[in-house]
C-alpha positions in Angstrom: -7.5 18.3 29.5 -7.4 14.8 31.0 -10.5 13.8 30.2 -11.9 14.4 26.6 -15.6 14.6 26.2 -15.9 11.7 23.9 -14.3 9.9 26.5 -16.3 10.3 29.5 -19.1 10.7 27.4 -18.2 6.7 27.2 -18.2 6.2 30.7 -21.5 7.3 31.4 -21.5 11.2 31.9 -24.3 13.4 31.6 -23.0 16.8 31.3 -23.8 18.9 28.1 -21.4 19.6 25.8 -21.4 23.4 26.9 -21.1 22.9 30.2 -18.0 20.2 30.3 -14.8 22.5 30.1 -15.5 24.1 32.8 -16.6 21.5 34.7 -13.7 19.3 33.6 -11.2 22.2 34.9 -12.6 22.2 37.8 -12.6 18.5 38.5 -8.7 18.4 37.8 -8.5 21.8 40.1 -9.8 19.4 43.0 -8.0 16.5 42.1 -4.4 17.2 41.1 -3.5 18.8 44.3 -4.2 15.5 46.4 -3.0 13.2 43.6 0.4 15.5 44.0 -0.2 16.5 40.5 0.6 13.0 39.3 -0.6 14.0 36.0 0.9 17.6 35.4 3.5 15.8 36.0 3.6 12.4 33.9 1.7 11.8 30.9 -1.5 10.0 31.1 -1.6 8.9 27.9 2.2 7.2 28.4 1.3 5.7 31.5 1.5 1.7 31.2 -0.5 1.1 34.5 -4.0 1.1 32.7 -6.0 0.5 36.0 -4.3 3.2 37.3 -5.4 5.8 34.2 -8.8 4.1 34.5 -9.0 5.0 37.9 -8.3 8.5 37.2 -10.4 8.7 34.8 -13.2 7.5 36.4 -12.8 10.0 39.4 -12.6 12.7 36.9 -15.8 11.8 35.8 -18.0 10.8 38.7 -16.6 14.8 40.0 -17.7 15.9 37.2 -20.7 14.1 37.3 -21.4 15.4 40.8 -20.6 19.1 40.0 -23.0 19.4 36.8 -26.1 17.6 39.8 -25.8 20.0 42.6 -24.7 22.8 40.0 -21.9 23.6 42.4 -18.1 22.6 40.9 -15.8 24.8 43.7 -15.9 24.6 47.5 -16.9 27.5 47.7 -19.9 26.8 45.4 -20.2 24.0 47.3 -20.2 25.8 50.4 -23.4 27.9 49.5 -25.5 25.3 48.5 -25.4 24.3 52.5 -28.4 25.4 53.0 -30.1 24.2 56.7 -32.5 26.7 57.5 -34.2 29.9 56.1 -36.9 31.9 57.2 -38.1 35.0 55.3 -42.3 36.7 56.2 -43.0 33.0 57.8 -41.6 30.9 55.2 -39.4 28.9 55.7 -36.8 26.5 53.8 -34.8 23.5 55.5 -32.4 21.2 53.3 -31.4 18.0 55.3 -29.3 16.5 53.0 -26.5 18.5 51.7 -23.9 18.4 48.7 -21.3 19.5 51.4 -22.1 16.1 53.4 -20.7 14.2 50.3 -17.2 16.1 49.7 -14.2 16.1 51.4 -12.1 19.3 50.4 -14.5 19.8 47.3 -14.0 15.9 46.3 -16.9 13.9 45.8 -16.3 11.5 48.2 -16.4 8.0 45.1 -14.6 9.9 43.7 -11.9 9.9 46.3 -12.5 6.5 46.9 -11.2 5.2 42.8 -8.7 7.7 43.8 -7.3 5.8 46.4 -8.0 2.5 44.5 -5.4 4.0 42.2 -3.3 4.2 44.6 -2.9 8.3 44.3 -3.7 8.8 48.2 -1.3 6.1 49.2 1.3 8.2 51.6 3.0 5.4 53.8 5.8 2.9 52.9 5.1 -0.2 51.3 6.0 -3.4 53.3 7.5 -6.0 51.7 
C-alpha cells in the first residue's frame, strides 16, 4: 500500500475506513501502469525527491477520492455508470454529465495532471 489511510486521511480524503483498501488497490491498479511502475519498482518511502512522492500521493488520493463519489473505481465500472438515455413504460432517464467525461484510461483526469507535475508522464528527452 502506497498510500496509508492515516495519510490521506491528512490530505483531505473522505472515504470510510471500510471502503479504502479496495479503493486504494484500485487507484494504484490505474496508476502504476502509466507511471511505468515507478513505485513497484523504487521505494516511496526512500525517495529523496519529496515533491515528487507528494505528487504521487496526492494523485493516489484525488483517484481515490473520485472512485468512492461516482462509486465506480475500474473502467469498466466506470464504463457503466455512462448512462445517456433510458426509457422503460414511458419513463425515461438521461445523465448529461458523466464520470467517463472526467477519466482518461480510468484516471481521474487531476489526478493525471499531479501526475505529470511529477514528472511520471514525462516520455521525451530533456534539453539541456
Amino acid at each position: 500500500m502506497l498510500l496509508s489511510f492515516a495519510e490521506y486521511h491528512e490530505m483531505g480524503g473522505t472515504t470510510p475506513t471500510d471502503k479504502y483498501e479496495k479503493l486504494e488497490q484500485d487507484a494504484e491498479d490505474l496508476i502504476n501502469p502509466i507511471t511505468n511502475d515507478y513505485y513497484v519498482l523504487h521505494s516511496i518511502d526512500d525517495d529523496e525527491d519529496k515533491y515528487r512522492v507528494q505528487c504521487f500521493k496526492k494523485a493516489l488520493e484525488l483517484q481515490i477520492n473520485f472512485s468512492f463519489e461516482i462509486g465506480a473505481s475500474t473502467p469498466y465500472e466506470m464504463s457503466n455508470q455512462d448512462v445517456k438515455s433510458v426509457s422503460v413504460d414511458g419513463t425515461t432517464v438521461t445523465k448529461g454529465t458523466t464520470p467517463t467525461n472526467f477519466v482518461t484510461n480510468g484516471v481521474y483526469n487531476l489526478a493525471r495532471d499531479y501526475l505529470y507535475r511529477g514528472g511520471f508522464l514525462f516520455r521525451g528527452i530533456p534539453h539541456a
